[in-house]
N, C-alpha and C positions, 0 to 999 in steps of 0.2 A: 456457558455460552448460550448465546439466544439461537433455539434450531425454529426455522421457517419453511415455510410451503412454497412456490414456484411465486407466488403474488404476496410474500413478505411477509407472510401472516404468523404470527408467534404458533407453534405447535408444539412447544417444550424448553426445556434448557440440557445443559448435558455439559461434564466436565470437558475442557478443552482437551487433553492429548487422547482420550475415549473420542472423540469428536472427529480427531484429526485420524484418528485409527480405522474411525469405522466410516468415514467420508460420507458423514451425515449431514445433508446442507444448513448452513448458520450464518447468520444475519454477519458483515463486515463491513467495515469502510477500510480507504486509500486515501491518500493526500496527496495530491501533487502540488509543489512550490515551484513558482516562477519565479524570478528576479527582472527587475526592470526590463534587463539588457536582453531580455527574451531568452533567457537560460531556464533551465530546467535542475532543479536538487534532485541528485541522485545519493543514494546511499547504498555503501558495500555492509552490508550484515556481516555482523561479529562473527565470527567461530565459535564461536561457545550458544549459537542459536540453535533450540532445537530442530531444525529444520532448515536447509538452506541457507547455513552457513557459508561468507565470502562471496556472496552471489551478489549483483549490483539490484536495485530496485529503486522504488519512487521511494519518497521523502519519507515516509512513513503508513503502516498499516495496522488496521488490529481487530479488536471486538467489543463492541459495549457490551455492558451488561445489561442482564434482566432488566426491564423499566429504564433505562438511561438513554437520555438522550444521547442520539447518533454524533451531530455537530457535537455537542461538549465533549463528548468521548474522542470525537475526533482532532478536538484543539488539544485536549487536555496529554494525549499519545503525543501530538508534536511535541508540544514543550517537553516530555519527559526521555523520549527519543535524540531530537535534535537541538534540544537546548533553549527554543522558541516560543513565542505564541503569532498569529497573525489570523485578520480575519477571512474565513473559509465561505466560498459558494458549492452547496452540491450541484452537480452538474449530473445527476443520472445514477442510473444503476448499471451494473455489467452482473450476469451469472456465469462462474466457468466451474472445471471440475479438472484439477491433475494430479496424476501422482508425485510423489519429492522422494525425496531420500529419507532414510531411515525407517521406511513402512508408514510415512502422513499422506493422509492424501486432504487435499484442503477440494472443498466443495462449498463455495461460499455463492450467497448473493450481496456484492458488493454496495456499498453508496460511495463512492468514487466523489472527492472535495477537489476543488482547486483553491492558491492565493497567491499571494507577492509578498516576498519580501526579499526584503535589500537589504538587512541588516547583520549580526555576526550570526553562525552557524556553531553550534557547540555540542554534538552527538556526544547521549550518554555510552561509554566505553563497552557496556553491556551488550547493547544494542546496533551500535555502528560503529565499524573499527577505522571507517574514511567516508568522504563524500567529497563531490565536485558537481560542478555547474555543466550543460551541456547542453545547444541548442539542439531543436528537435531533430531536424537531421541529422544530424551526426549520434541521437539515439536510437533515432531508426537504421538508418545505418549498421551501427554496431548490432544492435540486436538480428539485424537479419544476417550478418555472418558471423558473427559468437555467439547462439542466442544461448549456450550452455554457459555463459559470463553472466546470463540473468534472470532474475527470480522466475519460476513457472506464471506467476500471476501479471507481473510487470512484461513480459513477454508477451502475456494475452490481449494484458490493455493494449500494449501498441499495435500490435496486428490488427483489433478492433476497431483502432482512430482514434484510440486515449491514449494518452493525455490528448487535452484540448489546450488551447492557446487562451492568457486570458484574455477579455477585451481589454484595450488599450497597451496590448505586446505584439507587437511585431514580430 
């Protein structure tokens, strides 16, 4: 994992679950997927995740690697998560820090994507065990009285004001 400084600056690498143990901050992205209809992809994480397993989240998250590009890393997680590819805008960065279950504490500074699509949806079994479409309201909604129904990180984005709407969704 790429570990960075407050302003993104590479300051190391460090095995991911050492990483996740010792809540050393490291470079991430998010993806959020829209659908035309102004929906939002949500995904339920496997049970078999290390961490935050069954918990609802955006479309997909992860880490590049050392020297990789953030966007490719970030396409190349959708397709092998949710079955897709579609073209991504980064919209920003967010930094949070929380504890999860199992002793990980993720301390990430995120790059946060958005895109559209409309077309099939086919989560690898590994990684998501369901997914559904849900406009923003009714995410906000849900998160603010179950927010134990959702990932530590996907909880922060919302509270934040991310996800963002793309242009031309309503």
């Amino acid at each position: 994992m790429v570990l960075v400084d407050d302003d993104d600056r590479v300051v190391g690498t460090g095995e991911k679950l050492k990483v996740h143990r010792d809540g050393v901050l490291h470079r991430a992205f998010s993806v959020m997927i829209w659908n035309g209809a102004g929906a939002l992809l949500l995904q339920q994480r496997s049970l078999g995740k290390y961490h935050s397993g069954g918990l609802w989240t955006n479309a997909c998250c992860g880490h590049p690697g050392p020297g990789q590009d953030i966007a490719a890393a970030a396409r190349q997680r959708l397709q092998d998560e949710m079955g897709f590819d579609c073209p991504l805008e980064e919209l920003g960065r967010i930094r949070y820090r929380a504890e999860l279950d199992h002793g990980m504490i993720e301390h990430e500074l995120v790059h946060v994507f958005r895109g559209i699509h409309d077309g099939i949806v086919a989560p690898a079994p590994e990684e998501a065990m369901a997914y559904r479409w849900a406009g923003l309201e009714t995410v906000r909604d849900e998160v603010a009285a179950r927010p134990e129904l959702f990932s530590a990180w996907f909880s922060k984005y919302v509270g934040a004001g991310w996800p963002v709407t793309p242009p031309g969704v309503s």
